[in-house]
BANU-433098 format. One record per residue: residue number from 0; residue in three letters; x, y, z of N, C-alpha, C in turn. Coordinates in steps of 0.05 Angstrom, whole numbers, always signed. Layout:
> num	residu	nX	nY	nZ	caX	caY	caZ	cX	cY	cZ
> NUM	ALA	X	Y	Z	X	Y	Z	X	Y	Z $
...
END
This chain:
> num	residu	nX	nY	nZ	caX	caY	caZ	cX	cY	cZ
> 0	UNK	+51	+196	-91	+76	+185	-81	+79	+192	-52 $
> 1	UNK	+91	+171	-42	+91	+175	-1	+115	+191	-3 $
> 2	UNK	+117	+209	+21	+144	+224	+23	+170	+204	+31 $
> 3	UNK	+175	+187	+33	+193	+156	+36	+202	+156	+8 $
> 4	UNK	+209	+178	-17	+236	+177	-34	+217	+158	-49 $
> 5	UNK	+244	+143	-64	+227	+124	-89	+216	+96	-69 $
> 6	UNK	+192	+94	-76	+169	+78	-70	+184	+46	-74 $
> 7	UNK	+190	+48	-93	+203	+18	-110	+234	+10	-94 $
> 8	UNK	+240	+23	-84	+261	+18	-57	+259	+13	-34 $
> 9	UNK	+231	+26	-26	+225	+22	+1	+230	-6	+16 $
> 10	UNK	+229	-14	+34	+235	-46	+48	+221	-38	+71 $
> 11	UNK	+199	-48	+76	+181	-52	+103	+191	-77	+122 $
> 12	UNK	+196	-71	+151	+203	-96	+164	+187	-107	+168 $
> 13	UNK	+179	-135	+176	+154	-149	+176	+135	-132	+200 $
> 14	UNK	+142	-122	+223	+127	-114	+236	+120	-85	+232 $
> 15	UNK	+119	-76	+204	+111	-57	+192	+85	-56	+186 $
> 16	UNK	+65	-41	+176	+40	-37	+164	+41	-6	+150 $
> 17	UNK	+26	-14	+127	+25	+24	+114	-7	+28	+126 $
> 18	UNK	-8	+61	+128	-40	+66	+127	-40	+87	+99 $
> 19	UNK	-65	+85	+76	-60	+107	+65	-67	+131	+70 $
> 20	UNK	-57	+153	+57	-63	+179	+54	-83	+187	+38 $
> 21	UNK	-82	+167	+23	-108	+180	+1	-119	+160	-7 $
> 22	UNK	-149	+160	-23	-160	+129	-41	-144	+122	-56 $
> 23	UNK	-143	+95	-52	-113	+92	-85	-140	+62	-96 $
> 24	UNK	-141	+60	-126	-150	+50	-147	-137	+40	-157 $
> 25	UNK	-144	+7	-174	-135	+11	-205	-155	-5	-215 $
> 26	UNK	-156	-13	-245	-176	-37	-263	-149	-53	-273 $
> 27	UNK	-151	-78	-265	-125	-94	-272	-140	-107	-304 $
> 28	UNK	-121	-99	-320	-134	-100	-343	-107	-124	-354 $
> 29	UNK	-97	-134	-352	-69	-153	-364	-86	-183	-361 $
> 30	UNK	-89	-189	-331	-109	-209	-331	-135	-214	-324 $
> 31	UNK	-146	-188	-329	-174	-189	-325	-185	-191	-309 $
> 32	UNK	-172	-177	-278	-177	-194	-241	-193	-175	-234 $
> 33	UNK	-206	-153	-246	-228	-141	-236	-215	-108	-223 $
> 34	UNK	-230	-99	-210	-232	-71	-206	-216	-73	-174 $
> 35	UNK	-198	-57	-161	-183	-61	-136	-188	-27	-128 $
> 36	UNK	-200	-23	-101	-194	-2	-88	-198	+5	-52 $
> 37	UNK	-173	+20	-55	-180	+21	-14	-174	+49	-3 $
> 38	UNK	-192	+49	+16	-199	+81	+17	-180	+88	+33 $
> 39	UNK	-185	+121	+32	-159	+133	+53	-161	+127	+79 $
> 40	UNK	-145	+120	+101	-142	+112	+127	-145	+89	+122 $
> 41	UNK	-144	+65	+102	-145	+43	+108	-114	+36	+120 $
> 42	UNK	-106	+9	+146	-86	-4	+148	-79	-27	+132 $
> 43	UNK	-61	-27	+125	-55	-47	+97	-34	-58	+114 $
> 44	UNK	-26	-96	+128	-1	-107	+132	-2	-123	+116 $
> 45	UNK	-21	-135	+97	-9	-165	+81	+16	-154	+70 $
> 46	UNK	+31	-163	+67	+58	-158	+57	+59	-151	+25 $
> 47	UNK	+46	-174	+7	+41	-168	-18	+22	-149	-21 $
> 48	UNK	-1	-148	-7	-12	-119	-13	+2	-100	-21 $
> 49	UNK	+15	-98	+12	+29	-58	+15	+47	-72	-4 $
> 50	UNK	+66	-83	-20	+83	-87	-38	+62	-70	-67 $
> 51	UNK	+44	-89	-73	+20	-75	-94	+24	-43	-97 $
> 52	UNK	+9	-40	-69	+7	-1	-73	+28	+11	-73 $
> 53	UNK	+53	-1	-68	+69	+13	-63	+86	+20	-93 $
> 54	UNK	+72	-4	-110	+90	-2	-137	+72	+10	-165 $
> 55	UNK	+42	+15	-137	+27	+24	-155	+20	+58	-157 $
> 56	UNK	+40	+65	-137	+35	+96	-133	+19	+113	-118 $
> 57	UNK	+16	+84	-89	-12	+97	-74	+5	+115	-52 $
> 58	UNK	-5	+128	-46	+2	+145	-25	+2	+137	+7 $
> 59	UNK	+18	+136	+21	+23	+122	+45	+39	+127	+64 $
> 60	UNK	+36	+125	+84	+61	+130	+110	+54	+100	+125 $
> 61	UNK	+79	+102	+142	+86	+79	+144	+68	+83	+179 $
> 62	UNK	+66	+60	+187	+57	+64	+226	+66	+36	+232 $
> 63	UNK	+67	+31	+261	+77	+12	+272	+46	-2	+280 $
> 64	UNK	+51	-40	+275	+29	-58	+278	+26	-61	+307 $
> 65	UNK	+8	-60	+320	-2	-60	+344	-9	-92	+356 $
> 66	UNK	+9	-106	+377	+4	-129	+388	-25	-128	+398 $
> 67	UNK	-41	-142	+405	-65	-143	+423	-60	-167	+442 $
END
């Protein structure tokens, strides 16, 4: 769990991104979509992603998305 309190509350603004803290996993076994994992220091912005790990118990802090 990220130190950001309950996970399932959190609200990212769009120009948000998580990076994790640790490898977070799962085997989605309900519909059969295969094996999911992303290693620690990955940046995660798809929105539904970081929504995913976030409800999946991955560990994370939040950083700000970088214009180029």
């Amino acid at each position: 769990m990220s130190e950001h309190g309950e996970a399932s509350e959190t609200v990212l603004p769009q120009s948000r991104a998580i990076r994790l803290t640790a490898p977070h996993g799962f085997i989605e076994s309900v519909h059969n979509k295969g094996v999911f994992h992303w290693p620690a220091g990955e940046v995660v912005t798809n929105p539904a992603t970081v929504a995913l790990l976030i409800e999946r118990g991955a560990s994370w802090e939040i950083m700000e998305c970088q214009d180029h």
